[in-house]
C-alpha positions as CSV (number, residue, x, y, z in Angstrom):
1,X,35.1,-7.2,-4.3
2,X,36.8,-4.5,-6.3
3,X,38.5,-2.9,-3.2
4,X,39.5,-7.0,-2.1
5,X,41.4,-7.5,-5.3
6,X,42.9,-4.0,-5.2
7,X,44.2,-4.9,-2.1
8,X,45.3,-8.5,-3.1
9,X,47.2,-6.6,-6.2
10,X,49.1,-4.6,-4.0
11,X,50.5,-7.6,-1.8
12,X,51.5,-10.1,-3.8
13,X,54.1,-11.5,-1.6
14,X,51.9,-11.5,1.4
15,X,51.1,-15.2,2.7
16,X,47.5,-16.7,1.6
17,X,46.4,-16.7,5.0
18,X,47.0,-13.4,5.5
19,X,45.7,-12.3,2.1
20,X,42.3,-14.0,3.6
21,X,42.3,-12.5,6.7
22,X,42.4,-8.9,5.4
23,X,40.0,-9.7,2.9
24,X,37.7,-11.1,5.9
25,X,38.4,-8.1,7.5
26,X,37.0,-6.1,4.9
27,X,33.7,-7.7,4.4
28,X,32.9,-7.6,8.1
29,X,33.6,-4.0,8.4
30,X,33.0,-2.0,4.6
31,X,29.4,-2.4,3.3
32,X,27.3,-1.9,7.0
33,X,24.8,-4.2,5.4
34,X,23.5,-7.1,7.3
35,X,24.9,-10.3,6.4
36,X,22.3,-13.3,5.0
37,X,23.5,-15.2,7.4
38,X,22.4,-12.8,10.6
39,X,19.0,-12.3,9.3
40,X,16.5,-14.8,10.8
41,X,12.4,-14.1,11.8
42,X,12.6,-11.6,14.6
43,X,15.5,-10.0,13.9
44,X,15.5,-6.1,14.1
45,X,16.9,-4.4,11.1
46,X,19.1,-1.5,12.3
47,X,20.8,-1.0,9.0
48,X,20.8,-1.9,5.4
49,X,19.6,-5.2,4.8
50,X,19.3,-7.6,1.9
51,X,17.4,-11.5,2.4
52,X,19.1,-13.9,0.5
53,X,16.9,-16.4,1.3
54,X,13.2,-16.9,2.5
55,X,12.0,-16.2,6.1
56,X,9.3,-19.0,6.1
57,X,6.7,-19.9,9.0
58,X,7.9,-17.4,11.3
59,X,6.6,-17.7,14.9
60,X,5.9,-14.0,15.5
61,X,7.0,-10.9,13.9
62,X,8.5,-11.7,10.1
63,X,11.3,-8.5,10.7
64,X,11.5,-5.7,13.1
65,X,12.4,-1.9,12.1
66,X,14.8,-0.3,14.4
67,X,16.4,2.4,13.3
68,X,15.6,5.4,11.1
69,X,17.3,5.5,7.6
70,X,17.1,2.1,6.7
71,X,16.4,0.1,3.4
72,X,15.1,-3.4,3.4
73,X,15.5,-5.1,0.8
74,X,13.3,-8.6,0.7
75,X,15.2,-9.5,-3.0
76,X,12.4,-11.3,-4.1
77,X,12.0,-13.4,-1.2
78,X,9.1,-14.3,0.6
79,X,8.2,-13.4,4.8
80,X,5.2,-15.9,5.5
81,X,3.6,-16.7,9.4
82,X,3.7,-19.9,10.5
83,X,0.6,-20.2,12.8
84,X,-3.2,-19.9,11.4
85,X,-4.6,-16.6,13.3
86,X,-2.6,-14.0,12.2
87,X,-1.2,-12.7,14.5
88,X,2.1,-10.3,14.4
89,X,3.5,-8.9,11.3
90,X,5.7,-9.4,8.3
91,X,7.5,-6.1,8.7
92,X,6.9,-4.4,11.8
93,X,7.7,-0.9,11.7
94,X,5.7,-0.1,15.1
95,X,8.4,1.7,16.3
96,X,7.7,4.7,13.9
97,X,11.0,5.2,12.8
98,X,11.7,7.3,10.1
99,X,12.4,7.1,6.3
100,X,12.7,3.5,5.8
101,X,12.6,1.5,2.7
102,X,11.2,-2.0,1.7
103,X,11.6,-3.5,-1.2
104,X,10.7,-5.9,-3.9
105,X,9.4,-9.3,-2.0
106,X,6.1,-11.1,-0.9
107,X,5.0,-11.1,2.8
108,X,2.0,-13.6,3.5
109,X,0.1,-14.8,6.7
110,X,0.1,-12.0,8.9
111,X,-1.8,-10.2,10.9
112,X,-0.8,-7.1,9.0
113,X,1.5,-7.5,6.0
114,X,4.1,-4.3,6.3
115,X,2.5,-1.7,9.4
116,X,4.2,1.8,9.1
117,X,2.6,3.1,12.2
118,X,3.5,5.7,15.2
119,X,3.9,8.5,13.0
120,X,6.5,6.4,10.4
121,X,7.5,9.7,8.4
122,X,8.6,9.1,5.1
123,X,8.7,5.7,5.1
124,X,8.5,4.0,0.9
125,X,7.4,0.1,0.6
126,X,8.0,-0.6,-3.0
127,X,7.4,-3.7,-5.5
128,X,5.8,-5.6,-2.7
129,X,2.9,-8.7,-2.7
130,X,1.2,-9.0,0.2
131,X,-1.6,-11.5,0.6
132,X,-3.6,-14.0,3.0
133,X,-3.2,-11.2,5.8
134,X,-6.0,-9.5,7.6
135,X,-4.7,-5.9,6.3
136,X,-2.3,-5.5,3.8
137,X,-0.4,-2.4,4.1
138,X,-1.3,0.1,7.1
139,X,0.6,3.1,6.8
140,X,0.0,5.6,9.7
141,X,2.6,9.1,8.8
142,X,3.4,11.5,6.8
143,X,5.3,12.0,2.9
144,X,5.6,8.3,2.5
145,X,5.3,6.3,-0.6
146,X,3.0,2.9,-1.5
147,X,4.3,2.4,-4.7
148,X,3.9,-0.4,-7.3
149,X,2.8,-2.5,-4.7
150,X,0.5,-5.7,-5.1
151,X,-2.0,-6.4,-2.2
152,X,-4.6,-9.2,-2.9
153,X,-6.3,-11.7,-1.4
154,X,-6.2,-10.6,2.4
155,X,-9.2,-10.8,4.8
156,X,-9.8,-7.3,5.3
157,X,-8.4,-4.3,3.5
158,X,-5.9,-4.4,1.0
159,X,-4.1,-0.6,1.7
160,X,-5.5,1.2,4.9
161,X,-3.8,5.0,5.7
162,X,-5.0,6.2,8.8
163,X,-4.0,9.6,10.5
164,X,-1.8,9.9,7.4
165,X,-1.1,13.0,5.6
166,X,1.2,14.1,2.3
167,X,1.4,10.0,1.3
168,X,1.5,9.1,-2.2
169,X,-0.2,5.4,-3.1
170,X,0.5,5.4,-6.7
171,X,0.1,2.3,-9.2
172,X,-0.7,-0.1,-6.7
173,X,-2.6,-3.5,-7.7
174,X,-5.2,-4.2,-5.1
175,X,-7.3,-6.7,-5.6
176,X,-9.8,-9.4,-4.3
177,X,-9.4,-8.4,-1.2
178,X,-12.2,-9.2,1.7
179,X,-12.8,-4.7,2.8
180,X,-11.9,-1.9,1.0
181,X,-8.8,-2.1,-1.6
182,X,-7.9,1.0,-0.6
183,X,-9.6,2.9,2.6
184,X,-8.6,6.6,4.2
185,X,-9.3,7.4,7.1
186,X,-9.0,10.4,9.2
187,X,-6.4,10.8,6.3
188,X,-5.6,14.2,4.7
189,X,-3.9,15.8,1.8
190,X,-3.0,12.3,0.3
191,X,-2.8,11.4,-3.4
192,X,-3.6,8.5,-4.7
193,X,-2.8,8.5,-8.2
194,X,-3.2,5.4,-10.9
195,X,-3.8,2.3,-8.7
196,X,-5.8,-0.7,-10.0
197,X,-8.5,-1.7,-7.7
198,X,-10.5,-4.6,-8.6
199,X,-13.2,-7.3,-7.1
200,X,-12.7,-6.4,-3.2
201,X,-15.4,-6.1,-0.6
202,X,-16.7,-9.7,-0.6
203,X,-16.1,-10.2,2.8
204,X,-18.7,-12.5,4.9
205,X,-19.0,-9.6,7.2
206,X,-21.2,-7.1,5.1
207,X,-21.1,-4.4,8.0
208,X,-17.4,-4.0,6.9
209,X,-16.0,-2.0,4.2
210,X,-17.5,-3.3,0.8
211,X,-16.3,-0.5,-1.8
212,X,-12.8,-0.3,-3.9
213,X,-11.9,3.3,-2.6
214,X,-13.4,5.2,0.9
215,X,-12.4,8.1,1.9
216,X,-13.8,7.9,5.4
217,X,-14.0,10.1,9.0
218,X,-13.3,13.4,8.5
219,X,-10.4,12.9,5.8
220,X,-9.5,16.7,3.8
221,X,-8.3,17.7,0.5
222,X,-7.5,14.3,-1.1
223,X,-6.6,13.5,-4.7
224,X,-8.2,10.4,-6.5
225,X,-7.1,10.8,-9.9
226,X,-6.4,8.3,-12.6
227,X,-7.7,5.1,-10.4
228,X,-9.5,2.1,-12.1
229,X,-11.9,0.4,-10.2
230,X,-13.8,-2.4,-11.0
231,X,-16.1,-5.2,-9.1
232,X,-16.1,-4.0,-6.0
233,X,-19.2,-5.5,-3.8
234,X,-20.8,-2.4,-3.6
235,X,-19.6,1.6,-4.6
236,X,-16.8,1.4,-6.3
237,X,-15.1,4.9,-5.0
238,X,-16.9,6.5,-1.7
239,X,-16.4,9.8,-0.4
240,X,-18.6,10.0,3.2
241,X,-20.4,12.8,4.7
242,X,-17.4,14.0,6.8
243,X,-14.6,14.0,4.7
244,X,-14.2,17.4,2.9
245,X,-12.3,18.9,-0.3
246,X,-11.5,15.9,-1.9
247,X,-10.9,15.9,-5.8
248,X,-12.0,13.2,-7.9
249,X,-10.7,13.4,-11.7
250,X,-9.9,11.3,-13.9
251,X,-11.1,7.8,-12.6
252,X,-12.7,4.9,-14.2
253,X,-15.3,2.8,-12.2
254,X,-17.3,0.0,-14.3
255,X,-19.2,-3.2,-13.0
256,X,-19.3,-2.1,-9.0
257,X,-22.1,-3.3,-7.4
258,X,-23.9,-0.4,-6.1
259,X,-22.8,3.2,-7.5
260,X,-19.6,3.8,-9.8
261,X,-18.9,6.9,-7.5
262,X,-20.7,8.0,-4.7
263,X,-20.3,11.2,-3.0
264,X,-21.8,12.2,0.3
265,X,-20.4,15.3,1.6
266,X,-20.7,18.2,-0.8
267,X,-16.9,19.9,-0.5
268,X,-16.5,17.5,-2.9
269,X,-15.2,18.3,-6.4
270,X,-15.5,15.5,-9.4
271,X,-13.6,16.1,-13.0
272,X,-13.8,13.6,-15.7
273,X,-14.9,11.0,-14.4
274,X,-16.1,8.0,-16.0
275,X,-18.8,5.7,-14.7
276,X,-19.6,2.9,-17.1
277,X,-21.9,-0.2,-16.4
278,X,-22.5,-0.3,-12.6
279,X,-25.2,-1.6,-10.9
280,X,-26.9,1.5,-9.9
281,X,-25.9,4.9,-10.5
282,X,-23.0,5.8,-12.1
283,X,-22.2,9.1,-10.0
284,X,-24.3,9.6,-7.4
285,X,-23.3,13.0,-5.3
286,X,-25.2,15.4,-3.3
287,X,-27.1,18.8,-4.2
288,X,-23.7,21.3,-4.0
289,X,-20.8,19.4,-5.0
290,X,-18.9,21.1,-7.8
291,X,-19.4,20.1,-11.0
292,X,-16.1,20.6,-12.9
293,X,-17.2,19.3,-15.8
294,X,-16.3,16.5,-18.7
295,X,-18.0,13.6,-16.5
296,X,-19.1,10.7,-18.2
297,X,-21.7,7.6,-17.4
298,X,-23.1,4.9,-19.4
299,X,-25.4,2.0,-19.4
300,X,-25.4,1.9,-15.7
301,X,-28.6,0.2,-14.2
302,X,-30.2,3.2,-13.2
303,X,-31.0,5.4,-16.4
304,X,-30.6,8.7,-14.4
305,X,-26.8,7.8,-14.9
306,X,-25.7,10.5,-12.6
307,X,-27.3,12.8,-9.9
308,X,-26.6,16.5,-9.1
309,X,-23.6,16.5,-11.9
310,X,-23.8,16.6,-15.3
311,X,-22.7,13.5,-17.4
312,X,-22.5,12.6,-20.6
313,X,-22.5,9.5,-22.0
């Protein structure tokens, strides 16, 4: 608008229609950011894009990624499916194209809430609810960023990273969800650093992911530090047998309903920890993890409290 009434200043003689047209002109050409009005369900984003509105009961896909570099802006608007098998997604970026943005709205009733897949390289999805999808967030790349996000209430797992590596999922809210709030898999070098996880893996389908955190299938050298996890179904944070060199410091896990933590592959390395009031154990690990000291457990149900580290209460 600034540069429209610089250039109304500068003509004041000039007729009122044509003052209008130029100032049409303007718009149409100056910001390269989609107009409201062009953005409907389906439509592939291929620049900067701001809703204006909600995208409600879409038949298929909520929005499509086309182009690398974009930022998608949902401005507090909602994306929600309008069929009930969840099918499609509310931001599809299948395409894997690179460093895109989405921001601060609520995507419901898909198949997969936001899917960053194909090698989506730094791709961010930021201030984001998803809910009542059958995965949340899947991001499937490298040195992208989950933050701040909110994922509850969907079928299966709330965040899912699969084949990613250098991600950051950092203070997330992930919560009653029906798998794992947050699962790895065949994921390496990822952080994930302060996220609440809470009540998930009370799915019907008990051969499914019932813990808060996994880090599953040969996943390497990831960073759980800082998480709070609470309620899950059963472990609250898993490591399995054939992920290696992850690093567990600094989380909280109380109330799960099987171990606080539970480590099963022995490159494992666990660092003030604190396992308070869960079912079973509150870190159970394997002979040869490394110890590195200042882990605590508490008035878990079995009084060992921890196995093959040292804890204190």
């Amino acid at each position: 608008m600034t540069v429209i009434r610089q250039a109304y200043r500068g003509r004041r003689r000039a007729a009122p229609i044509a003052v209008l047209a130029a100032a049409l002109l303007l718009l149409s050409v100056g910001g390269g950011s989609a107009r409201a009005a062009d953005v409907t369900c389906g439509a592939v984003i291929t620049q900067d894009t701001t809703l204006h509105g909600d995208l409600l009961s879409c038949p298929g896909d909520g929005l499509v990624i086309g182009a690398d570099g974009v930022t998608l802006d949902l401005n507090g608007h909602t994306i929600s499916y309008g069929a009930n098998d969840h099918a499609f997604s509310g931001v599809d970026n299948n395409g894997g194209y690179d460093a895109v943005t989405v921001l601060d709205g609520r995507v419901q009733g898909f198949g997969t809430g936001v899917l960053l897949s194909n090698a989506a390289d730094g791709n961010v999805v930021r201030g984001v609810t998803v809910t009542d999808t059958n995965l949340g967030v899947y991001l499937s790349g490298s040195n992208g960023e989950l933050d701040r996000n909110t994922a509850t209430g969907n079928n299966g797992s709330g965040i899912a990273l699969g084949y990613a590596t250098h991600d950051t999922v950092v203070s997330n809210v992930v919560t009653g969800n029906g798998f794992e709030g947050i699962e790895l898999r065949t994921s390496s070098d990822n952080v994930l650093l302060g996220n609440l996880v809470t009540g998930n893996g009370f799915s019907r389908q008990p051969e499914n992911g019932q813990e808060g955190i996994t880090v599953l299938v040969s996943s390497a050298r990831n960073l759980l530090e800082k998480n709070v996890v609470s309620g899950s179904a059963t472990d609250g944070i898993l490591v399995d047998a054939s992920s290696t060199g992850t690093l567990l410091a600094k989380n909280e896990t109380t109330q799960n309903g099987d171990d606080g933590i539970q480590v099963d592959d022995p490159a494992t390395t666990l660092t003030k920890n604190r396992a308070n009031a869960n079912v079973d154990l509150g870190i159970e690990a394997v002979p040869g993890v490394t110890d590195g000291g200042g882990n605590r457990a508490g008035a878990n149900g079995n009084p060992a409290q921890c196995t093959n580290v040292s804890c204190r209460t």
